[in-house]
C-alpha positions as CSV (number, residue, x, y, z in Angstrom):
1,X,35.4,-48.0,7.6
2,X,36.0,-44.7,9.4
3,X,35.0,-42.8,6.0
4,X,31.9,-44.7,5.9
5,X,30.7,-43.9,9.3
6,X,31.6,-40.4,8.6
7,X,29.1,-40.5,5.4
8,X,26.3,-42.2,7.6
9,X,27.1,-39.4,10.4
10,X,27.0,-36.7,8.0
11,X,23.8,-38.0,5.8
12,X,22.1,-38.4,9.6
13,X,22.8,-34.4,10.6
14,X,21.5,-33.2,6.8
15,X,18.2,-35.5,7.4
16,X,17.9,-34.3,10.6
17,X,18.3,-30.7,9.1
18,X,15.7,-30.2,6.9
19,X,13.1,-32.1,9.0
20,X,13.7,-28.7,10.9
21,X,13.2,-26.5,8.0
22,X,9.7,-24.9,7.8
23,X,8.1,-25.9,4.7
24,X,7.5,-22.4,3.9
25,X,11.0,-22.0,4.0
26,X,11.5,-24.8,1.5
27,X,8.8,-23.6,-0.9
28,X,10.0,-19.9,-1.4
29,X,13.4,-21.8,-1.8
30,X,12.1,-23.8,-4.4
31,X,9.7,-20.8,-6.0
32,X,13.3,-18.5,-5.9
33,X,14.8,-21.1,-8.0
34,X,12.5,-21.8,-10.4
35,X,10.2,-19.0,-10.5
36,X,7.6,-21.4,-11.2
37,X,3.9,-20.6,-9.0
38,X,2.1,-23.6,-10.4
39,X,5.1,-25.8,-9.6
40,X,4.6,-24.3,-5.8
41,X,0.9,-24.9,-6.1
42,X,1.1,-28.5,-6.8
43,X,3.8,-28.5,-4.0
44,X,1.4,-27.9,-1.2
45,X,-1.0,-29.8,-2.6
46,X,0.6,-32.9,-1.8
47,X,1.2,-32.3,2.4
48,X,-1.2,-34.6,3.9
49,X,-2.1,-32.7,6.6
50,X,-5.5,-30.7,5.7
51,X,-4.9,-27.9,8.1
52,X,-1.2,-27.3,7.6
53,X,-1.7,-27.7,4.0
54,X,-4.1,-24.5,3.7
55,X,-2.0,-22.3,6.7
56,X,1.1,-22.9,3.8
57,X,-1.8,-22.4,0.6
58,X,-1.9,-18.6,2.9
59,X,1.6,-18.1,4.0
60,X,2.7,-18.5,0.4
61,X,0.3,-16.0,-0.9
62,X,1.4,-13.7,1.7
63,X,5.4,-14.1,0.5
64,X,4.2,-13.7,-3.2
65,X,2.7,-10.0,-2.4
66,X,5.2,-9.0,0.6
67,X,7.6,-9.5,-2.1
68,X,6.7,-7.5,-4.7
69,X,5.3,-10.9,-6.9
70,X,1.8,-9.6,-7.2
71,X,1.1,-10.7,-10.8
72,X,2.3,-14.6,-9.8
73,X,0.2,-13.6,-6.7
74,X,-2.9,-13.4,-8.8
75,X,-2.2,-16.5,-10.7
76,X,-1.7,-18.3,-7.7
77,X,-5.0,-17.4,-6.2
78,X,-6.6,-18.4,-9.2
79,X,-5.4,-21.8,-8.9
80,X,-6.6,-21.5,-5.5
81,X,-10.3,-20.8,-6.6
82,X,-10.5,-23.2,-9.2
83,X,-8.7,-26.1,-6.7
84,X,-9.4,-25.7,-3.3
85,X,-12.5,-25.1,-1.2
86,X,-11.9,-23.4,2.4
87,X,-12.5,-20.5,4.2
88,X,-8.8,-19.4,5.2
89,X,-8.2,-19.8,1.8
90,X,-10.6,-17.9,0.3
91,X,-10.1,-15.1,2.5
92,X,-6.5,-14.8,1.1
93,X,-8.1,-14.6,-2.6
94,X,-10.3,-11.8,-1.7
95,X,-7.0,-9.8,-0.1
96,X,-5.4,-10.1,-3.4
97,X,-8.1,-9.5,-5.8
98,X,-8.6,-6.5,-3.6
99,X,-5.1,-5.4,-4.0
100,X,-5.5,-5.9,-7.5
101,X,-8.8,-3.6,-7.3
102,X,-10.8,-6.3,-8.7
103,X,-13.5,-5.6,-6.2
104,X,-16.0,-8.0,-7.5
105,X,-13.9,-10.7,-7.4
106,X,-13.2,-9.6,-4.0
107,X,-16.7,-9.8,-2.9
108,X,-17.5,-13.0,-4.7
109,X,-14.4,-14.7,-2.6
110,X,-15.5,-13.5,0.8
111,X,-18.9,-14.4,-0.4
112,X,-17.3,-18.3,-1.0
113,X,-15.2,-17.3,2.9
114,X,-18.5,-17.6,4.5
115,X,-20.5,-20.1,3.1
116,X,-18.0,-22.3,3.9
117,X,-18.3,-21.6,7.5
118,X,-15.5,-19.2,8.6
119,X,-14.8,-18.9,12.0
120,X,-14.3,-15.4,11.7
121,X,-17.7,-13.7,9.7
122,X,-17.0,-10.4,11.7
123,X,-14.0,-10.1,9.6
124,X,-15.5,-11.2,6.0
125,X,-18.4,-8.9,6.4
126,X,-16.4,-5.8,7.2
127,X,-13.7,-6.6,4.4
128,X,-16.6,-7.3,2.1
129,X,-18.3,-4.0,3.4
130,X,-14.4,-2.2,2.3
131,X,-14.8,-4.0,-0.7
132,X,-18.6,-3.3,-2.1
133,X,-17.8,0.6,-0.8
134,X,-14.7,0.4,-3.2
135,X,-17.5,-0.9,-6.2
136,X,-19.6,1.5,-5.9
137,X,-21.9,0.1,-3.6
138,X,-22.1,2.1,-1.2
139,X,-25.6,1.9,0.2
140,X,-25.0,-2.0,0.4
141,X,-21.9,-1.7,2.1
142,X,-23.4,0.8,5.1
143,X,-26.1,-1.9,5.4
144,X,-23.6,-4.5,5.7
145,X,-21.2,-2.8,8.1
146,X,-24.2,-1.8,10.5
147,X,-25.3,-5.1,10.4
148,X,-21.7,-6.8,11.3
149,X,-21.5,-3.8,14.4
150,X,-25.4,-4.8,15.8
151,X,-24.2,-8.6,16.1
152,X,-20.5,-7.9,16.9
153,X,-20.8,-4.4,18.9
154,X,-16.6,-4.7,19.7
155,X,-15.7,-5.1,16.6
156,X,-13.4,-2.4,15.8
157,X,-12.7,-2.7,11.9
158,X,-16.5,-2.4,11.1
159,X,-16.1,0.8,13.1
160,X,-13.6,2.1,11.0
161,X,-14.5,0.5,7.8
162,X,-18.5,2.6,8.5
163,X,-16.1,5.8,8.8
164,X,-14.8,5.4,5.3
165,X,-18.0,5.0,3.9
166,X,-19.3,8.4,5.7
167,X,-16.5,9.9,4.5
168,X,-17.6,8.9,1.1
169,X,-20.6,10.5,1.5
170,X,-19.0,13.6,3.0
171,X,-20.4,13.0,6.1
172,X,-17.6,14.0,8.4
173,X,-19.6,13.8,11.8
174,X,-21.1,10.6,11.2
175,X,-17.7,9.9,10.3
176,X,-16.3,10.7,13.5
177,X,-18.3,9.5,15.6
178,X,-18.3,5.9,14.2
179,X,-14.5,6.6,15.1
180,X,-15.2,7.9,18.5
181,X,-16.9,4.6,19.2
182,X,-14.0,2.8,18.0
183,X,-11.8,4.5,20.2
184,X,-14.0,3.8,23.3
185,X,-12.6,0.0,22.0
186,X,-9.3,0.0,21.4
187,X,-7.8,3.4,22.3
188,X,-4.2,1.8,20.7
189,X,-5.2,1.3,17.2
190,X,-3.1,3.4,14.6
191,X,-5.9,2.7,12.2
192,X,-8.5,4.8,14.1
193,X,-6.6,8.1,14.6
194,X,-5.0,7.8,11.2
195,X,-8.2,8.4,9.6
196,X,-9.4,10.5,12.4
197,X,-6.5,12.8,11.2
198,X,-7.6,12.8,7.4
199,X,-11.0,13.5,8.2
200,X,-9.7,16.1,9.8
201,X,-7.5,17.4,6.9
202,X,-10.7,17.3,4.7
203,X,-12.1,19.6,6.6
204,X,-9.1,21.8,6.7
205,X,-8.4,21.4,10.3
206,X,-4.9,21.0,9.9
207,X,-3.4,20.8,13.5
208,X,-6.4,18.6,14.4
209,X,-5.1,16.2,11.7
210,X,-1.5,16.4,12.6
211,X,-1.7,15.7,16.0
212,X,-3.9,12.3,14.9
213,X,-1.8,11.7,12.5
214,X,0.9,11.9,15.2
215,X,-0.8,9.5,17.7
216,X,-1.3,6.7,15.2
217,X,2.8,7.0,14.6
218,X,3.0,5.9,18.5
219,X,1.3,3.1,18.1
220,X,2.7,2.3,14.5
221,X,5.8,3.9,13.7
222,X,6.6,2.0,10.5
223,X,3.2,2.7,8.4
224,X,4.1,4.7,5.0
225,X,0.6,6.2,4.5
226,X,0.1,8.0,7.9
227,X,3.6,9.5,7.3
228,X,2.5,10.1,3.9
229,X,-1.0,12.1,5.1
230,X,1.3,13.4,8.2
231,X,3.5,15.2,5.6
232,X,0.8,16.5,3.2
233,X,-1.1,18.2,6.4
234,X,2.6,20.0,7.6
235,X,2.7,21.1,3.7
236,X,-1.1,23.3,4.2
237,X,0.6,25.0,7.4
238,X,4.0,25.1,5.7
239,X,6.2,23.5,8.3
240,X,7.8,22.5,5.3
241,X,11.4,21.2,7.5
242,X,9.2,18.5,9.1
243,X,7.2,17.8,5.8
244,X,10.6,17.1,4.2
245,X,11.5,14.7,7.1
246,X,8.3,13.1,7.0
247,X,8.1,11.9,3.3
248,X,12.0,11.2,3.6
249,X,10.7,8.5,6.6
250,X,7.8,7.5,4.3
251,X,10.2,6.9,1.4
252,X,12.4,4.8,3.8
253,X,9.2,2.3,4.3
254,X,8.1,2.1,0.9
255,X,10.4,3.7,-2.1
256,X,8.8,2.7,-4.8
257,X,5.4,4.3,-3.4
258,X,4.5,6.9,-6.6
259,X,2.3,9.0,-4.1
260,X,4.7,9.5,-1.2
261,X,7.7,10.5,-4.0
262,X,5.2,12.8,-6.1
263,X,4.2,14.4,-2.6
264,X,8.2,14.5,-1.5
265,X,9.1,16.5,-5.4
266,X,6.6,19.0,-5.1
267,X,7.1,19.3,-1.2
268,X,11.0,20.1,-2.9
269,X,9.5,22.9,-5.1
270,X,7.8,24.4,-3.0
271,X,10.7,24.8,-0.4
272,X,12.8,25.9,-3.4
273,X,15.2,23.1,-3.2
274,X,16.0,23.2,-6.9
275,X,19.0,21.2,-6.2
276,X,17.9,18.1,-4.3
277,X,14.7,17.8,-6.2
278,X,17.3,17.6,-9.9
279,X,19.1,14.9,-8.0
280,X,15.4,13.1,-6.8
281,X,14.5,13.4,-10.6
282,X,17.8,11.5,-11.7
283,X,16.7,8.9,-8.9
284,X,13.2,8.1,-10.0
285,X,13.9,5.5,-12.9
286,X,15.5,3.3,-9.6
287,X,12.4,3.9,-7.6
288,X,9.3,2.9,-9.5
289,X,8.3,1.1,-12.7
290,X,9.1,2.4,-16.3
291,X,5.6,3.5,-17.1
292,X,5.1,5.3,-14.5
293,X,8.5,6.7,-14.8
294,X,8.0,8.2,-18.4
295,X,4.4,9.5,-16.6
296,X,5.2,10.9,-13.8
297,X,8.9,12.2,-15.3
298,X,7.4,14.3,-17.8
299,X,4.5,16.5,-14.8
300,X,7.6,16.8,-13.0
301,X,9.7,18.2,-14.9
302,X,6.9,20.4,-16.2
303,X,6.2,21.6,-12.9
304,X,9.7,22.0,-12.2
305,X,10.3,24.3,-15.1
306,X,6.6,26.4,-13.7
307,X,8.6,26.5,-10.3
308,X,12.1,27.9,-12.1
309,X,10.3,30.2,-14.6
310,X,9.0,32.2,-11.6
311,X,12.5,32.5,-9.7
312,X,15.0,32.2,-12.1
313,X,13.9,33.0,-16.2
314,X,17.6,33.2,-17.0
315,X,18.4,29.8,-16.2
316,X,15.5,27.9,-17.3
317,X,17.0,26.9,-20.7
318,X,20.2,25.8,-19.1
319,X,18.2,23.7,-16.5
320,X,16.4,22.2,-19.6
321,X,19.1,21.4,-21.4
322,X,20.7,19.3,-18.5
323,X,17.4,17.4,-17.7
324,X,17.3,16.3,-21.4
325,X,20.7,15.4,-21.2
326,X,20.7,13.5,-18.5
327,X,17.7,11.9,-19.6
328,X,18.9,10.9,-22.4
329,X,22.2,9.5,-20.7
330,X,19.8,7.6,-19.0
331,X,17.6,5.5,-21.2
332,X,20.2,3.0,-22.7
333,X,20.9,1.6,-19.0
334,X,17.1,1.4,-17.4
335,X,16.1,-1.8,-16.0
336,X,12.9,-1.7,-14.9
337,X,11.4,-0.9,-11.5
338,X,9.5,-2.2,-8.8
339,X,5.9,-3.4,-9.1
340,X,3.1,-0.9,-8.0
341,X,2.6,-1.4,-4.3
342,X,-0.6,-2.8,-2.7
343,X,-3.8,-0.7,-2.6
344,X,-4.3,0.3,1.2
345,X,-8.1,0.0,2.3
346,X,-7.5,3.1,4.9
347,X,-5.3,5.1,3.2
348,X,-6.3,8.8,1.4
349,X,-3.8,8.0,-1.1
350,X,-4.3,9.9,-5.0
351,X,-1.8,11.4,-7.9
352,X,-0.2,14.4,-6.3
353,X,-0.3,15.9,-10.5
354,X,-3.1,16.5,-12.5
355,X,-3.0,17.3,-16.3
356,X,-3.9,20.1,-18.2
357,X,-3.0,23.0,-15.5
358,X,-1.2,26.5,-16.9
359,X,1.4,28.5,-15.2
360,X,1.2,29.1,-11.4
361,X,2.8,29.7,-8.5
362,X,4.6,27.8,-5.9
363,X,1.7,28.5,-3.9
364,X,-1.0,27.3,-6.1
365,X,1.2,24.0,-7.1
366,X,1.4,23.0,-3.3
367,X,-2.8,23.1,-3.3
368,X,-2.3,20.5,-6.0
369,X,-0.3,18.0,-3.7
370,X,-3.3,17.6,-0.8
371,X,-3.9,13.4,-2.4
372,X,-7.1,13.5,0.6
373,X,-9.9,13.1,-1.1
């Protein structure tokens, strides 16, 4: 008798347990197992409620890509598009396709976000504006933007998201000052002086963009980009200790980001830390994905053995030789690496190595790692 009280007790406390459990919770649980995003899809699609069924359609598009899933990601959204009609919903589409850099489909979704009346168009129109600027369309996207500030004047994003596209047209002052009114906002968003600070570094005004770059880090401290541009701005004045410390922090955030490690290895040559940057190169097979690995492994090392063959010609072989071996050491136990990491809208962010080049100097390889365009 006592035994079966003490089942009924128990099977009471586990009930009463997972009506506590988030249903997020018990999706990703379920996703972890099986690995399975149309299994998860069909999941949601049977809560009853309308409006907490679409908050978990987002939440679980939002674990997919915070974890690195971002191909299942995609195929999620599609099932979204093809099955489900809302504006939340949509809106999470267009973030992924735009992470993907599949800016039309982008456009289309937030097209689909407002039709079905978002309560939130400030928003749609300015990613949209991101999005069409990021297509090609750039006249469009100005048009858009201006028309999203006249109706929505506080609306700092469309501020911000104007700068980027008089930036594309390398029109810095227009630039700024769509800035400067953002500022007059919201003086506490990283977002502004962030690209204050790379508008800055375009135009070679290198403290300017440092001490913006700076200021956005109070307000964010944990944003891999900023610490990113932060470090490639203390490489043109060559503080070259806090560059190193920089990218180190950036690396921390994100460490499979190709563009802050590229930066991080050349910021190495420069400084003439052979040493550390031979133990970097043994590291990068961990850090990011196999092709990019092979890619990027082989305008290292090339610029590596540029950097050597200027300060020490009678080692160069011998460093070559242990590269190679190591390399080869190497291949039979590589895994894999992480997926590439999400496009960033504000970021400056481009291949620190470009192809082709012939023998320079430390100097002339440091001009190569700027990544502002």
């Amino acid at each position: 008798m006592n035994k079966k009280k003490s089942k009924t007790r128990n099977r009471r406390r586990e009930i009463e347990e997972e009506d506590t459990i988030e249903p997020i919770e018990l999706l990703v649980t379920d996703f972890e197992k099986f690995n399975d995003v149309e299994r998860s899809f069909n999941q949601i699609l049977e809560i009853e409620n309308e409006t907490e069924r679409v908050k978990i359609l987002v939440e679980f598009s939002q674990f997919l890509t915070n974890n690195g899933f971002f191909p299942e990601a995609k195929v999620y959204c599609a099932m979204i598009e093809e099955n489900y009609q809302d504006s939340d919903a949509y809106k999470e589409c267009a973030r992924v396709y735009y992470g993907h850099k599949e800016y039309g489909k982008c456009i289309e979704m937030n097209k689909h976000a407002l039709i079905n009346h978002s309560d939130n168009p400030e928003q749609i129109q300015s990613d949209m504006g991101l999005a069409l600027m990021k297509n090609g369309n750039l006249e469009e996207s100005i048009v858009l933007l201006e028309s999203t500030i006249k109706d929505n004047p506080e609306f700092v994003d469309a501020y911000i998201n104007l700068a980027l596209c008089y930036k594309e047209q390398n029109d810095y002052t227009k630039a700024l000052s769509a800035l400067e009114s953002a500022i007059k906002i919201d003086k506490s968003n990283p977002k502004i002086y962030s690209n204050i600070g790379c508008i800055y570094h375009l135009q070679e005004k290198y403290e300017d963009a440092i001490v913006n770059f700076l200021k956005s880090q109070e307000y964010d401290g944990k944003n891999a980009e900023t610490l990113n541009n932060l470090g490639l701005s203390l490489m043109k004045i060559r503080n070259l200790d806090y560059a190193f410390l920089t990218f180190e922090q950036a690396l921390t955030l994100e460490p499979g980001n190709p563009d802050i490690l590229n930066n991080y290895m050349l910021c190495l040559l420069i400084g003439k830390q052979f040493a550390k940057f031979m133990k970097m190169l043994q590291s990068i097979k961990r850090l990011i994905s196999e092709v990019k690995y092979e890619k990027h492994y082989k305008s290292l090392y090339n610029k590596f053995v540029k950097a050597c063959g200027f300060q020490h010609d009678d080692t160069r072989s011998m460093i070559k030789d242990s590269i190679v071996k190591n390399r080869m050491q190497s291949e039979s136990s590589w895994d894999g690496g992480a997926n590439d990491p999400k496009d960033h809208p504000l970021g400056l962010k481009k291949s620190a190595f470009s192809k082709g080049q012939k023998k320079q100097s430390l100097i002339s390889i440091a001009e190569e790692s700027s990544g502002l365009d």
